[in-house]
C-alpha positions in Angstrom: -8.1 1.5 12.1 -10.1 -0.8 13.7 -9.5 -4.6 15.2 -11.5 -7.7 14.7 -13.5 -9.0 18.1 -10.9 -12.4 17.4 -8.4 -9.9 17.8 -7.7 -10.5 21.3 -4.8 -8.8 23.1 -4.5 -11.2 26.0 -3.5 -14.0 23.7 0.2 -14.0 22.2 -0.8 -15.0 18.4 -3.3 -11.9 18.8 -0.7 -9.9 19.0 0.8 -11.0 16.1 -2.3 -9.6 14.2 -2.3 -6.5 15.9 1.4 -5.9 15.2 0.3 -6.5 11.6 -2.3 -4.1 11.6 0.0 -1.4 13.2 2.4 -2.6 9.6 -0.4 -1.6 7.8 -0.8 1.7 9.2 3.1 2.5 9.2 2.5 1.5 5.8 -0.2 3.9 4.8 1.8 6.9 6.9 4.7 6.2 4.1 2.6 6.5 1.6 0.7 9.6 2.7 4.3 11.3 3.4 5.2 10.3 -0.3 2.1 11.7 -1.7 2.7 14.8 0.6 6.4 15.7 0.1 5.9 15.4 -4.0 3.0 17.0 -4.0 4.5 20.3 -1.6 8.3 19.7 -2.2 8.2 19.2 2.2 11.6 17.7 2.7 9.8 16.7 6.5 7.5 14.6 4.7 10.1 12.9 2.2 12.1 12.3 5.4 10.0 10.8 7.2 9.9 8.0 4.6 13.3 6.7 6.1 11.5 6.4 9.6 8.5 4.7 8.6 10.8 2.2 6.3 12.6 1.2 9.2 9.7 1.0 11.4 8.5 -1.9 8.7 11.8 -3.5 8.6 11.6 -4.0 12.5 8.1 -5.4 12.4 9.0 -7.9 9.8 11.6 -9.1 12.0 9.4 -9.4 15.3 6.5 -10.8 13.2 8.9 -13.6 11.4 10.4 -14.5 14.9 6.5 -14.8 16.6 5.0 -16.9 13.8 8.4 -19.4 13.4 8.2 -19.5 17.6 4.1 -20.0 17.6 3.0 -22.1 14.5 3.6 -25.2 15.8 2.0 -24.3 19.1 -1.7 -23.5 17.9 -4.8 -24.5 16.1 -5.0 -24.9 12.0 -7.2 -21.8 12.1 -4.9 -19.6 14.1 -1.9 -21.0 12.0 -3.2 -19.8 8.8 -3.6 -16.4 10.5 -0.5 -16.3 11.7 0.9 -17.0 8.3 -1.7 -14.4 6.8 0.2 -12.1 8.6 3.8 -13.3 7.8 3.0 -12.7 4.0 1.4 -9.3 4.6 4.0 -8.6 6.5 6.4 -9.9 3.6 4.8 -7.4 1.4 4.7 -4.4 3.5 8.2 -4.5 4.2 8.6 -4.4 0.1 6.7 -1.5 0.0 8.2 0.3 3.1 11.8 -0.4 0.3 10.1 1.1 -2.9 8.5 4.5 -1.1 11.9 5.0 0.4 13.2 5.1 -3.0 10.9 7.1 -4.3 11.4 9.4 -1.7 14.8 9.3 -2.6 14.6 10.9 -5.8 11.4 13.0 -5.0 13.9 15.2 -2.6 16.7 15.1 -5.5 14.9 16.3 -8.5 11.6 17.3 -7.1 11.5 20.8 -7.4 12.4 20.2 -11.5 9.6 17.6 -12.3 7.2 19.2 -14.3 3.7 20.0 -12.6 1.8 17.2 -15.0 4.6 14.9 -13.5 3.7 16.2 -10.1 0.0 15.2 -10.4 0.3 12.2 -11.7 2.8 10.5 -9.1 0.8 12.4 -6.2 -2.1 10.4 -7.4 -0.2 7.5 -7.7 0.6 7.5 -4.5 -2.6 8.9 -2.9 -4.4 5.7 -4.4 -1.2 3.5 -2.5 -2.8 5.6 1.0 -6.0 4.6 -0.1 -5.1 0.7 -0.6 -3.1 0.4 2.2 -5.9 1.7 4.4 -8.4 -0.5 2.7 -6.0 -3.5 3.6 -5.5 -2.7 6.8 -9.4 -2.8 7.2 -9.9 -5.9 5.3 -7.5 -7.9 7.4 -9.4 -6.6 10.8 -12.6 -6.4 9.7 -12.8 -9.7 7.9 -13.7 -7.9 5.2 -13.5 -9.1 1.3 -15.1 -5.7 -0.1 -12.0 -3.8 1.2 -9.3 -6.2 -0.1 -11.4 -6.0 -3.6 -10.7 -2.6 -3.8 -7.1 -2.8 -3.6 -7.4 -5.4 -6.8 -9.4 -2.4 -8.7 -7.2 0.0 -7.6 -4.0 -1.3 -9.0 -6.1 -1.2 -12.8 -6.1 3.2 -12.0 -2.4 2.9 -10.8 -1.5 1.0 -14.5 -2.8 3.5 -16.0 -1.2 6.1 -14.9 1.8 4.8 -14.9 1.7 4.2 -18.8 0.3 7.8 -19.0 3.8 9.0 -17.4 5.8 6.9 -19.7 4.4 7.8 -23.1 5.0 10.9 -22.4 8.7 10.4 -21.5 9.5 7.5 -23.4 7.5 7.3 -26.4 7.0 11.7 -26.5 5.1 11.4 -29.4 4.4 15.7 -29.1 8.5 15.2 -29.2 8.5 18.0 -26.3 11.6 18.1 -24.4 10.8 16.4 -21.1 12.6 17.2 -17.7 14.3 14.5 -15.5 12.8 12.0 -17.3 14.9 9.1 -16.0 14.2 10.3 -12.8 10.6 10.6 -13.0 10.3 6.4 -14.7 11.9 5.5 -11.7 9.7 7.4 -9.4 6.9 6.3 -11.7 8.1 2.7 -11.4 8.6 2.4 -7.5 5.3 3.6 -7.4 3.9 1.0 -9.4 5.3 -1.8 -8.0 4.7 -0.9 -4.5 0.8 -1.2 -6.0 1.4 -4.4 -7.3 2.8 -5.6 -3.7 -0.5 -4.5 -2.5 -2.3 -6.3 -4.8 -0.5 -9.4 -3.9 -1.2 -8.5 -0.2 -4.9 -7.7 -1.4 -5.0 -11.5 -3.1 -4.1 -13.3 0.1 -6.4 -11.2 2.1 -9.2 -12.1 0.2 -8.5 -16.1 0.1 -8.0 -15.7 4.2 -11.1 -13.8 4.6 -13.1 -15.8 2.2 -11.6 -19.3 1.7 -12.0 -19.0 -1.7 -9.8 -18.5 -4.9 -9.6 -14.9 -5.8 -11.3 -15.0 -9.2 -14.8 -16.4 -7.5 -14.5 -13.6 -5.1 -14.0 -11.3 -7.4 -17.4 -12.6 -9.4 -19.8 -11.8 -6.3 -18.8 -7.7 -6.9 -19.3 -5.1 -8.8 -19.1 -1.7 -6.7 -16.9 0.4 -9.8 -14.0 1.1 -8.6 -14.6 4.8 -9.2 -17.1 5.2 -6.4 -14.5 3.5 -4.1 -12.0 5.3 -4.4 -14.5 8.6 -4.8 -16.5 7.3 -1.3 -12.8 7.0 0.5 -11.4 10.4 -0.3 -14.7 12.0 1.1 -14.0 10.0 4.2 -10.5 10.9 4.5 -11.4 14.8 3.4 -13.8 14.6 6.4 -11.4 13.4 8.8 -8.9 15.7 8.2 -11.6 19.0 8.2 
Protein backbone atom coordinates (compact mmCIF):
# COMPACT_ATOMS: atom_id res chain seq x y z
CA UNK A 1 0.00 0.00 0.00
CA UNK A 2 1.21 3.07 -1.06
CA UNK A 3 1.46 6.77 0.73
CA UNK A 4 0.43 10.18 -0.53
CA UNK A 5 3.56 12.66 -1.40
CA UNK A 6 1.58 14.99 1.67
CA UNK A 7 2.23 12.08 3.59
CA UNK A 8 5.31 13.28 5.14
CA UNK A 9 7.02 11.29 7.92
CA UNK A 10 9.03 14.05 9.40
CA UNK A 11 5.88 15.88 10.45
CA UNK A 12 3.91 14.46 13.61
CA UNK A 13 0.24 14.77 12.12
CA UNK A 14 1.86 12.68 9.11
CA UNK A 15 2.20 10.19 11.20
CA UNK A 16 -1.06 10.05 12.20
CA UNK A 17 -1.96 9.19 8.49
CA UNK A 18 0.50 6.69 8.18
CA UNK A 19 -0.59 4.94 11.40
CA UNK A 20 -4.01 5.00 9.65
CA UNK A 21 -2.87 3.48 6.72
CA UNK A 22 -0.99 0.72 8.63
CA UNK A 23 -5.07 0.34 10.33
CA UNK A 24 -6.08 -0.29 7.10
CA UNK A 25 -3.70 -2.91 6.21
CA UNK A 26 -4.11 -4.79 9.74
CA UNK A 27 -7.56 -4.47 8.65
CA UNK A 28 -7.38 -6.13 5.34
CA UNK A 29 -4.88 -9.00 6.94
CA UNK A 30 -8.16 -9.84 9.23
CA UNK A 31 -10.09 -10.10 6.68
CA UNK A 32 -7.84 -12.22 4.36
CA UNK A 33 -7.26 -14.62 7.61
CA UNK A 34 -11.24 -14.78 7.84
CA UNK A 35 -11.61 -15.59 4.24
CA UNK A 36 -8.71 -18.15 4.67
CA UNK A 37 -9.51 -20.12 7.82
CA UNK A 38 -13.41 -20.60 6.47
CA UNK A 39 -12.46 -21.28 3.41
CA UNK A 40 -9.43 -24.23 4.57
CA UNK A 41 -10.79 -24.87 8.18
CA UNK A 42 -6.80 -23.39 9.22
CA UNK A 43 -7.28 -22.81 12.87
CA UNK A 44 -3.69 -20.44 12.24
CA UNK A 45 -5.59 -18.31 10.14
CA UNK A 46 -8.85 -18.01 12.40
CA UNK A 47 -6.30 -17.30 15.18
CA UNK A 48 -4.71 -14.91 13.97
CA UNK A 49 -7.92 -12.81 13.90
CA UNK A 50 -7.41 -12.24 17.71
CA UNK A 51 -3.89 -10.64 16.93
CA UNK A 52 -4.85 -8.44 14.18
CA UNK A 53 -8.11 -7.31 16.41
CA UNK A 54 -5.92 -6.20 19.08
CA UNK A 55 -3.51 -4.73 16.82
CA UNK A 56 -6.67 -2.27 15.76
CA UNK A 57 -7.68 -1.74 19.25
CA UNK A 58 -4.15 -0.28 20.02
CA UNK A 59 -4.07 1.94 16.99
CA UNK A 60 -7.44 3.43 17.87
CA UNK A 61 -6.09 4.34 21.04
CA UNK A 62 -2.66 5.99 19.79
CA UNK A 63 -4.64 7.61 16.85
CA UNK A 64 -7.56 9.16 19.40
CA UNK A 65 -4.72 10.41 21.79
CA UNK A 66 -2.53 12.14 18.59
CA UNK A 67 -5.57 13.84 17.02
CA UNK A 68 -7.17 15.16 20.74
CA UNK A 69 -3.21 16.28 21.42
CA UNK A 70 -2.77 17.91 17.70
CA UNK A 71 -6.13 19.40 16.47
CA UNK A 72 -5.82 22.51 18.00
CA UNK A 73 -2.26 22.85 16.98
CA UNK A 74 -2.59 22.80 13.06
CA UNK A 75 -4.10 24.23 9.97
CA UNK A 76 -8.01 23.63 8.99
CA UNK A 77 -6.77 21.45 6.14
CA UNK A 78 -4.56 19.19 8.26
CA UNK A 79 -7.39 19.18 11.00
CA UNK A 80 -9.87 17.70 8.81
CA UNK A 81 -7.27 14.99 7.94
CA UNK A 82 -6.61 14.38 11.22
CA UNK A 83 -10.15 13.78 11.92
CA UNK A 84 -10.52 11.79 8.55
CA UNK A 85 -8.41 9.55 10.20
CA UNK A 86 -10.06 9.41 13.68
CA UNK A 87 -13.34 8.23 11.96
CA UNK A 88 -11.61 5.64 9.84
CA UNK A 89 -9.97 4.73 12.52
CA UNK A 90 -13.40 4.54 14.43
CA UNK A 91 -14.61 2.15 11.86
CA UNK A 92 -11.69 -0.09 11.56
CA UNK A 93 -11.57 -0.86 15.08
CA UNK A 94 -15.51 -2.02 14.54
CA UNK A 95 -14.54 -4.20 11.99
CA UNK A 96 -11.33 -5.57 13.70
CA UNK A 97 -14.73 -6.59 16.65
CA UNK A 98 -17.00 -8.28 14.03
CA UNK A 99 -14.13 -10.54 12.09
CA UNK A 100 -13.09 -11.65 15.56
CA UNK A 101 -16.49 -12.87 16.03
CA UNK A 102 -16.74 -14.41 13.14
CA UNK A 103 -13.72 -16.00 13.58
CA UNK A 104 -15.11 -17.14 16.65
CA UNK A 105 -17.71 -19.30 15.40
CA UNK A 106 -15.88 -20.19 12.07
CA UNK A 107 -13.32 -22.34 14.50
CA UNK A 108 -16.51 -23.71 16.48
CA UNK A 109 -18.69 -25.01 13.83
CA UNK A 110 -16.64 -24.70 10.79
CA UNK A 111 -15.91 -28.02 9.83
CA UNK A 112 -20.10 -28.72 9.93
CA UNK A 113 -21.18 -25.71 7.62
CA UNK A 114 -22.22 -26.93 4.65
CA UNK A 115 -19.81 -26.31 1.44
CA UNK A 116 -22.66 -23.78 -0.28
CA UNK A 117 -22.32 -22.03 3.25
CA UNK A 118 -18.56 -22.19 2.89
CA UNK A 119 -18.60 -20.30 -0.44
CA UNK A 120 -20.68 -17.86 0.25
CA UNK A 121 -19.14 -16.39 3.52
CA UNK A 122 -15.50 -16.92 1.85
CA UNK A 123 -16.75 -14.57 -0.65
CA UNK A 124 -18.22 -12.44 1.68
CA UNK A 125 -15.23 -11.93 3.15
CA UNK A 126 -12.91 -11.97 0.19
CA UNK A 127 -14.97 -8.80 -1.10
CA UNK A 128 -14.23 -7.22 2.83
CA UNK A 129 -10.10 -7.93 1.56
CA UNK A 130 -10.95 -6.33 -1.43
CA UNK A 131 -12.69 -3.10 0.23
CA UNK A 132 -10.41 -2.66 2.80
CA UNK A 133 -7.51 -2.64 0.27
CA UNK A 134 -9.39 -0.23 -1.86
CA UNK A 135 -9.78 2.05 1.27
CA UNK A 136 -6.57 1.97 2.26
CA UNK A 137 -5.58 3.17 -1.32
CA UNK A 138 -8.26 5.76 -1.56
CA UNK A 139 -7.16 7.47 1.64
CA UNK A 140 -3.27 7.63 0.30
CA UNK A 141 -3.73 8.02 -3.00
CA UNK A 142 -6.38 10.73 -2.80
CA UNK A 143 -8.30 8.67 -4.70
CA UNK A 144 -12.35 8.83 -5.09
CA UNK A 145 -12.50 5.76 -7.75
CA UNK A 146 -11.18 3.43 -4.90
CA UNK A 147 -13.53 4.64 -2.14
CA UNK A 148 -16.44 4.17 -4.89
CA UNK A 149 -15.80 0.83 -5.08
CA UNK A 150 -16.16 0.09 -1.56
CA UNK A 151 -19.88 1.79 -1.96
CA UNK A 152 -20.60 -0.86 -4.99
CA UNK A 153 -19.14 -3.44 -3.21
CA UNK A 154 -21.33 -3.47 -0.09
CA UNK A 155 -24.58 -3.89 -2.98
CA UNK A 156 -22.58 -7.80 -3.79
CA UNK A 157 -22.11 -8.25 -0.04
CA UNK A 158 -26.27 -7.64 0.47
CA UNK A 159 -26.75 -9.90 -1.70
CA UNK A 160 -25.26 -12.57 -0.53
CA UNK A 161 -26.09 -12.22 2.67
CA UNK A 162 -29.92 -12.54 1.81
CA UNK A 163 -28.83 -15.50 -0.39
CA UNK A 164 -27.56 -17.28 3.06
CA UNK A 165 -30.66 -16.35 4.85
CA UNK A 166 -33.37 -17.62 2.62
CA UNK A 167 -31.89 -20.50 2.63
CA UNK A 168 -31.80 -20.89 6.42
CA UNK A 169 -34.54 -18.86 7.47
CA UNK A 170 -37.13 -18.77 4.90
CA UNK A 171 -35.83 -22.78 3.44
CA UNK A 172 -38.44 -22.70 1.06
CA UNK A 173 -36.84 -26.39 -0.58
CA UNK A 174 -37.70 -27.11 3.40
CA UNK A 175 -34.12 -29.00 3.45
CA UNK A 176 -32.77 -29.55 6.81
CA UNK A 177 -29.97 -26.95 7.11
CA UNK A 178 -26.87 -27.45 9.42
CA UNK A 179 -25.81 -24.85 12.09
CA UNK A 180 -27.95 -22.52 10.88
CA UNK A 181 -27.92 -20.14 13.83
CA UNK A 182 -24.38 -20.26 13.59
CA UNK A 183 -23.98 -19.64 10.01
CA UNK A 184 -26.76 -16.02 10.36
CA UNK A 185 -24.42 -14.89 12.74
CA UNK A 186 -21.36 -15.51 10.72
CA UNK A 187 -23.38 -14.26 7.85
CA UNK A 188 -24.35 -11.22 9.86
CA UNK A 189 -20.74 -10.13 11.28
CA UNK A 190 -19.92 -10.26 7.92
CA UNK A 191 -22.30 -7.94 6.72
CA UNK A 192 -21.97 -5.39 9.02
CA UNK A 193 -18.32 -5.22 9.02
CA UNK A 194 -19.22 -4.24 5.03
CA UNK A 195 -21.43 -1.76 6.09
CA UNK A 196 -18.63 -0.22 8.46
CA UNK A 197 -16.62 0.07 5.37
CA UNK A 198 -19.01 1.65 3.56
CA UNK A 199 -19.38 4.26 6.10
CA UNK A 200 -15.49 4.46 6.04
CA UNK A 201 -15.79 4.48 2.10
CA UNK A 202 -18.53 7.68 2.50
CA UNK A 203 -16.15 9.83 4.49
CA UNK A 204 -13.33 8.99 2.28
CA UNK A 205 -14.93 10.19 -0.60
CA UNK A 206 -16.23 13.63 1.03
CA UNK A 207 -12.33 14.16 2.31
CA UNK A 208 -10.95 13.29 -1.07
CA UNK A 209 -13.46 15.19 -2.96
CA UNK A 210 -15.18 17.87 -0.92
CA UNK A 211 -18.24 16.90 -2.09
CA UNK A 212 -21.49 15.13 -0.83
CA UNK A 213 -21.28 11.47 -1.68
CA UNK A 214 -24.34 11.20 -4.01
CA UNK A 215 -22.59 13.95 -6.56
CA UNK A 216 -19.58 11.75 -6.44
CA UNK A 217 -21.13 8.95 -6.95
CA UNK A 218 -22.93 10.67 -10.40
CA UNK A 219 -19.33 11.29 -12.14
CA UNK A 220 -18.89 7.10 -12.22
CA UNK A 221 -19.90 4.35 -13.73
CA UNK A 222 -16.94 1.69 -13.86
CA UNK A 223 -19.67 -1.62 -12.97
CA UNK A 224 -18.78 -2.87 -10.09
CA UNK A 225 -18.19 -6.26 -11.65
CA UNK A 226 -15.04 -5.23 -13.51
CA UNK A 227 -13.73 -3.92 -10.09
CA UNK A 228 -13.89 -6.34 -8.21
CA UNK A 229 -12.90 -8.84 -11.40
CA UNK A 230 -9.71 -6.23 -12.31
CA UNK A 231 -8.61 -6.48 -8.32
CA UNK A 232 -8.66 -10.30 -7.93
CA UNK A 233 -6.39 -10.53 -11.11
CA UNK A 234 -4.08 -8.10 -9.33
CA UNK A 235 -4.13 -9.92 -6.09
CA UNK A 236 -3.86 -13.45 -8.10
CA UNK A 237 -0.74 -11.89 -9.68
CA UNK A 238 0.80 -10.96 -6.64
CA UNK A 239 0.52 -13.93 -4.86
CA UNK A 240 1.86 -16.19 -8.18
Amino acid sequence: MSTASSFRSDCPHSQLAIRTLYACQVAKSAAAAAAVGIATGSKSSLDSIGRLEKQLDELDMEIDDGVTSAITQVTESVARELLACMKIMIGLERIGDLLLSFGYSAAQVGARIEPQDVRDLTQMASILEKMLADLGDGFSQRDVQKAIGVLRADAEMDRLRNLIFLRHIENPENVPRQESLQVIFMTQSLERAGDHAKNVAEEVCHFVSGRPVRHVLMTSDEPLEQLLISWLRERDHKRA
